[in-house]
PLY file of the C-alpha trace (Angstrom):
ply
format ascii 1.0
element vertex 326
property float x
property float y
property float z
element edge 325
property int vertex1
property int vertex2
end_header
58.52 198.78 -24.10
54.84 197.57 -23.73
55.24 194.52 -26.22
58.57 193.45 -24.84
56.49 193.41 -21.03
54.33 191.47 -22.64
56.37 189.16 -24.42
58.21 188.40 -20.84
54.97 188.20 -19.00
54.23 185.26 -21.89
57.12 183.55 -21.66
56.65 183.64 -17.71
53.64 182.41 -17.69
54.55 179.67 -20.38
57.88 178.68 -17.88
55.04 178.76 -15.18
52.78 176.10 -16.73
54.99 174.02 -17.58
56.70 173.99 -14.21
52.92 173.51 -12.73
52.22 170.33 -14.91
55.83 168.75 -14.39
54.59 169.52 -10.66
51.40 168.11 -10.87
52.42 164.83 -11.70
51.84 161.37 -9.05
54.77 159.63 -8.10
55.50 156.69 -9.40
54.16 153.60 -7.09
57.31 151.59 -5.70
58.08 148.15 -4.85
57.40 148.12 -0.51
59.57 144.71 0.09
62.58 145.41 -1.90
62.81 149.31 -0.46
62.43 147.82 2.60
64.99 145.34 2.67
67.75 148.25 0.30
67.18 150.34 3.18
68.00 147.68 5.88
70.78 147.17 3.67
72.00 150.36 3.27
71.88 151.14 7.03
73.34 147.98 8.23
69.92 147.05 10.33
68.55 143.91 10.85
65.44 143.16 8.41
62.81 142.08 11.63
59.59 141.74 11.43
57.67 145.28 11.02
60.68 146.65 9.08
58.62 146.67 6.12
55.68 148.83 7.32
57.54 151.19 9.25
60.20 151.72 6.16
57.28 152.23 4.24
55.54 154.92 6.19
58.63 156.93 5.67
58.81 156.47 2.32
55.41 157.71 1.96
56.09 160.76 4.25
59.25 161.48 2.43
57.73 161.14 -1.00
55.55 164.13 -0.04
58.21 166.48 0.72
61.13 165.23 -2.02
58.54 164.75 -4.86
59.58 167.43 -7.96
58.21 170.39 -6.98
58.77 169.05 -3.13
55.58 169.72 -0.53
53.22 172.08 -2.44
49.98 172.52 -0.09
52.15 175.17 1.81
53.10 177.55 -1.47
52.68 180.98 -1.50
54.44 181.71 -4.30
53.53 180.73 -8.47
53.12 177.96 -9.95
52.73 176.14 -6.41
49.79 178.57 -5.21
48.10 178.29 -8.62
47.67 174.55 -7.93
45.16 172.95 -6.30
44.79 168.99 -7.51
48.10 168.13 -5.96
47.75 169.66 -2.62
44.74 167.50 -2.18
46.81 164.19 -3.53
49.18 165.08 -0.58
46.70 165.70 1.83
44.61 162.05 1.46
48.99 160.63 1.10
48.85 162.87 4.64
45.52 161.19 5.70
46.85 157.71 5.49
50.34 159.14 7.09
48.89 160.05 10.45
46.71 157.19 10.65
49.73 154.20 10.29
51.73 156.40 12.58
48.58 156.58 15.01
48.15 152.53 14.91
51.73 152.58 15.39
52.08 154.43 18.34
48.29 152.51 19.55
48.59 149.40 18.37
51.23 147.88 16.88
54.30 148.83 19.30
52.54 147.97 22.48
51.63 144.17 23.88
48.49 145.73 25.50
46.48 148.33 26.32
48.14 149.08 29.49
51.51 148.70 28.23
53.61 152.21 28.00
53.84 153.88 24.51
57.02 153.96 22.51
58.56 157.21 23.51
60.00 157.83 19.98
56.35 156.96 18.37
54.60 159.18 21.11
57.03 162.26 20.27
56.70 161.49 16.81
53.00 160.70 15.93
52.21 164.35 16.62
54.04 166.21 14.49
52.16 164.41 11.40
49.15 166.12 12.24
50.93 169.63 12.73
48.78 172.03 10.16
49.31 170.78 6.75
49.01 174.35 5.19
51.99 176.29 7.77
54.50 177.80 5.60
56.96 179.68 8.30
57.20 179.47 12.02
57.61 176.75 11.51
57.33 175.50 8.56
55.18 172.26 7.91
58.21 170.67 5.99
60.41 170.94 9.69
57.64 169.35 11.57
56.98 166.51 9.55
60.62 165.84 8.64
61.20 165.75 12.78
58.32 163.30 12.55
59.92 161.02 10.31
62.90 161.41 12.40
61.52 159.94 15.07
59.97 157.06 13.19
63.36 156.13 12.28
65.06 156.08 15.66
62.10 153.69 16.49
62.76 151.52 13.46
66.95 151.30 14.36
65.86 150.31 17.92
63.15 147.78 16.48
66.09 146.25 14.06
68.95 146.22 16.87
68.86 144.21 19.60
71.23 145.93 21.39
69.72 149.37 21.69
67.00 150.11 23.97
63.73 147.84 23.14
61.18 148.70 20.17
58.60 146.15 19.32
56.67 145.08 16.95
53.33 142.95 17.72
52.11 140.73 14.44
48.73 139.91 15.69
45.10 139.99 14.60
43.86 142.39 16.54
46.64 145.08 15.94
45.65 144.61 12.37
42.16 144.61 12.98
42.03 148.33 14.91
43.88 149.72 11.91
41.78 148.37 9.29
38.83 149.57 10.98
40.18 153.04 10.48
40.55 152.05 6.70
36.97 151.27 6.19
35.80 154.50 8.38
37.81 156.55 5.63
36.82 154.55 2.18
33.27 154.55 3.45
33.30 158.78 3.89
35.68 159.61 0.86
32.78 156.71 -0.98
29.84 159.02 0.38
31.79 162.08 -0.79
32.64 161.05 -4.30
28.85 160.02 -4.85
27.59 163.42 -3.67
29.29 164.90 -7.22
25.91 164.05 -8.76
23.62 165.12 -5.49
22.38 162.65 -2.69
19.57 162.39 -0.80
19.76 161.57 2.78
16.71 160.98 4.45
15.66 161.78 7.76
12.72 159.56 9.57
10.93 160.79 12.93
9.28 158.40 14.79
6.21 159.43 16.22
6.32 161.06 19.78
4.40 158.21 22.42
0.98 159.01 22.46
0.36 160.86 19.51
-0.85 159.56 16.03
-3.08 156.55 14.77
-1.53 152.97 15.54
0.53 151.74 12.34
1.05 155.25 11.69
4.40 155.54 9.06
7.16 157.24 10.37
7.32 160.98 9.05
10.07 161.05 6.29
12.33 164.37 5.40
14.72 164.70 2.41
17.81 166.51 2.32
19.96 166.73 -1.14
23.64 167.00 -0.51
25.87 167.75 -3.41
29.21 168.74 -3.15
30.26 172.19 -5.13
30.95 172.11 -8.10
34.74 173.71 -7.86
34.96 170.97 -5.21
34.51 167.81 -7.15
38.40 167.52 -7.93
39.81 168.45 -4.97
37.53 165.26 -3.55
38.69 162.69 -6.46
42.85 163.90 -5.98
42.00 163.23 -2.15
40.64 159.53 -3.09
43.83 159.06 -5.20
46.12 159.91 -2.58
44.56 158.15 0.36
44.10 155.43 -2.59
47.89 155.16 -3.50
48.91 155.39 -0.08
46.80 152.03 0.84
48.12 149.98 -1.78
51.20 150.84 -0.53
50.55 150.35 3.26
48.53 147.01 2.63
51.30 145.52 0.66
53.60 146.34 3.91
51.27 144.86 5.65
50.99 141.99 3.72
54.76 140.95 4.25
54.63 141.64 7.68
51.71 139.76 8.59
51.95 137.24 6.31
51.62 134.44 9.04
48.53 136.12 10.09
46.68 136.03 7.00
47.86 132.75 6.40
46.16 131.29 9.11
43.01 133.12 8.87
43.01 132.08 5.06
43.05 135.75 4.45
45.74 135.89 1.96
43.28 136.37 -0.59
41.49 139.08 0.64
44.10 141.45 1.32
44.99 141.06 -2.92
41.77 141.60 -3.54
41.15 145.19 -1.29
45.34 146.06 -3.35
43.88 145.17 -6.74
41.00 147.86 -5.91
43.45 150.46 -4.83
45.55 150.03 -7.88
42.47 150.70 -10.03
42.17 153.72 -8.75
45.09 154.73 -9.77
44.71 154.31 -13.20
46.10 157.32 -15.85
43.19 160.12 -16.31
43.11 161.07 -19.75
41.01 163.72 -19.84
41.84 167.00 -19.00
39.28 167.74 -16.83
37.70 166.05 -14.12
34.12 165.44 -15.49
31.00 165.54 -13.60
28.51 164.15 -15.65
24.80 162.46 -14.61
24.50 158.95 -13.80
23.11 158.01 -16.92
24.36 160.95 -18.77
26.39 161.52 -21.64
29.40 162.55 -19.99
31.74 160.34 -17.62
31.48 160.86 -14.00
34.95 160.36 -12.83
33.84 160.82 -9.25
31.82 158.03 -9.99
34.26 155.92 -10.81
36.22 156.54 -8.18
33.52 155.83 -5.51
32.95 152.46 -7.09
36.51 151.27 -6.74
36.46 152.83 -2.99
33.26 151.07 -2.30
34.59 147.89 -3.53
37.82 148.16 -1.15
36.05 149.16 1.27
33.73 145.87 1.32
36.39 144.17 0.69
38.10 145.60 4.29
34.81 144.85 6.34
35.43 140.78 5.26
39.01 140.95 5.88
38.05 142.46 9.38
35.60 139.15 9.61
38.08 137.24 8.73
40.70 137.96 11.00
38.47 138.03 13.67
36.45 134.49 13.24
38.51 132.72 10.97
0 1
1 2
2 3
3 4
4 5
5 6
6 7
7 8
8 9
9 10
10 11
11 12
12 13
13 14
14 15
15 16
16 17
17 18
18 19
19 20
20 21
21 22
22 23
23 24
24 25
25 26
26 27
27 28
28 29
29 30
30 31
31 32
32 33
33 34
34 35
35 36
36 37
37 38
38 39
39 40
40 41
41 42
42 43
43 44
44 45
45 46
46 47
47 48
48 49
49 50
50 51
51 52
52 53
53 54
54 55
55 56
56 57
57 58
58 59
59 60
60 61
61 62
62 63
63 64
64 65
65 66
66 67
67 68
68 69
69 70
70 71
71 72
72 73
73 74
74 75
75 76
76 77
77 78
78 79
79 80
80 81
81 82
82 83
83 84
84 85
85 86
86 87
87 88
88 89
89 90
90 91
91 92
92 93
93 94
94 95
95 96
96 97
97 98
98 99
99 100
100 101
101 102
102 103
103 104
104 105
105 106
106 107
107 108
108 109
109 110
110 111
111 112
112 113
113 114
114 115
115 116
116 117
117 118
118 119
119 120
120 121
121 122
122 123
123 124
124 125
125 126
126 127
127 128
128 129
129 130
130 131
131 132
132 133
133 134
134 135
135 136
136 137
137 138
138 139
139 140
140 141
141 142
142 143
143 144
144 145
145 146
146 147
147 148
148 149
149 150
150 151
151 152
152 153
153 154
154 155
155 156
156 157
157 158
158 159
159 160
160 161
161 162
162 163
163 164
164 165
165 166
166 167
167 168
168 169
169 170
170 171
171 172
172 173
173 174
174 175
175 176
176 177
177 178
178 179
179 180
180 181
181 182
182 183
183 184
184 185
185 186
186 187
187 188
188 189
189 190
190 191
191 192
192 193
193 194
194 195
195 196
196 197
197 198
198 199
199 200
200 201
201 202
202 203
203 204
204 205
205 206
206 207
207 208
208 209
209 210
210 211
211 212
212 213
213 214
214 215
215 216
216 217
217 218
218 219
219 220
220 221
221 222
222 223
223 224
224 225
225 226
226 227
227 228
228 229
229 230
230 231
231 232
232 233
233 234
234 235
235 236
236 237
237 238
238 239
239 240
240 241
241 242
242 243
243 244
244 245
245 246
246 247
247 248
248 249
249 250
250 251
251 252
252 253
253 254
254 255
255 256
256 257
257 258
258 259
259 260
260 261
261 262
262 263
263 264
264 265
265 266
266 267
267 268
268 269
269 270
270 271
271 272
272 273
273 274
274 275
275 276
276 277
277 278
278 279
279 280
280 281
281 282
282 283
283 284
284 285
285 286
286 287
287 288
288 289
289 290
290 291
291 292
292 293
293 294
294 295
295 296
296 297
297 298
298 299
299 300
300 301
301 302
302 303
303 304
304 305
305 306
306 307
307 308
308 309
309 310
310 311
311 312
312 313
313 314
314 315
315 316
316 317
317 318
318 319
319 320
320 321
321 322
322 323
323 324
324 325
């Protein structure tokens, strides 16, 4: 009786892994434009201006709840709760989620800043940031799947003239704002990633009025942050999933606002920040997610990572120049 227990707590546990690595597995990255313009296609709209970007939103939105093994962050039950690398892939996807719906419902749908907010966006944009981790009552699936819902009753008013208006402003600035909360998240998932290997910060006092000699230095403290070490791949599958998210989101962006970057002669630079994104998603062959020095023997994939967020995020600062001066 004991071996045949143990024989079917084997082959459960076998069943389980497998299921957990089929699971664990990114999605596939998928062509914005075309999806865009099937979708129109399929639903009879109009493809307008701002299709593209919206459609794409909720593809990425739905791609975290219909991916195999469906939304995971929320499991309580095995393989799902054993997993921890693809809860954090769908939490930076989530990240970049709430932000395009925020610039959505800030930005891009209204002519000003005293124009009125689309009522679909403003009932909508909330229920992306409803906690990520609820499994019942309700669930976070519901919430989020109402919040694509209402993203798509914007998008059929935005692609049919005779419903009630939805607009979509193609301008610099629009662009600008969201960009700007681009760069604030590369440049804090950059400083994460680099604290795998310890960083110093340093702290500098000036000296009170009054006191000490003329010319005196400022007094300097240092403070070594390093992130744990059971965190260092829950930090990397964040930077993946904000990271395939972007390249997504920027080539939306790219068809939408193509006049835009014309004129700015920004064209260019928007490639350049996608080509950085897709790096990041290269395959990981190892089985681990190493941590080694600098200079060490060992790879630092963390390391990595942070380079190719660095670079985007650079890259995002010019295009912000750009569109504003050129």
């Amino acid at each position: 009786m004991t071996s045949i227990v143990a024989v079917l707590v084997a082959v459960y546990l076998l069943i389980a892994l497998l299921i957990g690595w089929y699971w664990s597995q990114e999605p596939d990255a998928f062509p914005v434009e075309q999806d865009a313009k099937a979708a129109a296609e399929l639903t009879g709209r109009k493809f307008v201006n701002g299709y593209t970007t919206v459609e794409t939103l909720k593809h990425l939105a739905n791609t975290l709840l219909d991916k195999p093994g469906g939304y995971l962050s929320n499991d309580i039950a095995p393989p799902g709760v054993w997993l921890d690398n693809m809860p954090r892939w769908e939490f930076g996807v989530l990240t970049q989620v709430r932000d395009m719906a925020r610039a959505l419902r800030r930005d891009f749908s209204r002519s000003q800043s005293q124009s009125a907010e689309d009522p679909d966006l403003a009932y909508g944009e909330p229920l992306f940031h409803f906690d990520n981790n609820s499994w019942a009552l309700p669930a976070t699936e519901s919430e989020y799947r109402r919040g694509i819902g209402a993203v798509d009753r914007y998008l059929a008013r935005l692609a049919d003239p005779q419903q009630p208006k939805a607009s979509f402003y193609i301008r610099a600035d629009n662009l600008s704002h969201w960009l700007g909360d681009v760069a604030n998240r590369m440049g804090s998932l950059s400083q994460r990633l680099s604290a795998s290997i310890g960083r110093v910060d340093l702290n500098t006092s000036e000296p009170t009025p009054g006191e000490g000699a003329a010319g005196t230095a400022p007094q300097v403290s240092e403070k070594v942050e390093k992130t744990p070490w059971l965190k260092i791949d829950d930090v990397f599958y964040e930077a993946r999933g904000q990271a395939w998210a972007l390249s997504h989101l920027l080539r939306a962006v790219e068809v939408d606002f193509a006049d835009v970057l014309a004129r700015k002669n920004a064209s260019a630079s928007i490639r350049q920040i996608i080509r950085e994104f897709d790096a990041a998603q290269k395959s990981v062959w190892s089985p681990f997610i190493l941590n080694g020095s600098g200079y060490g023997v060992l790879a630092n994939h963390s390391l990595v990572m942070a380079n190719f967020i660095s670079r985007a995020n650079a890259a995002v600062v010019d295009l912000r120049t750009l569109l504003s001066q050129g």
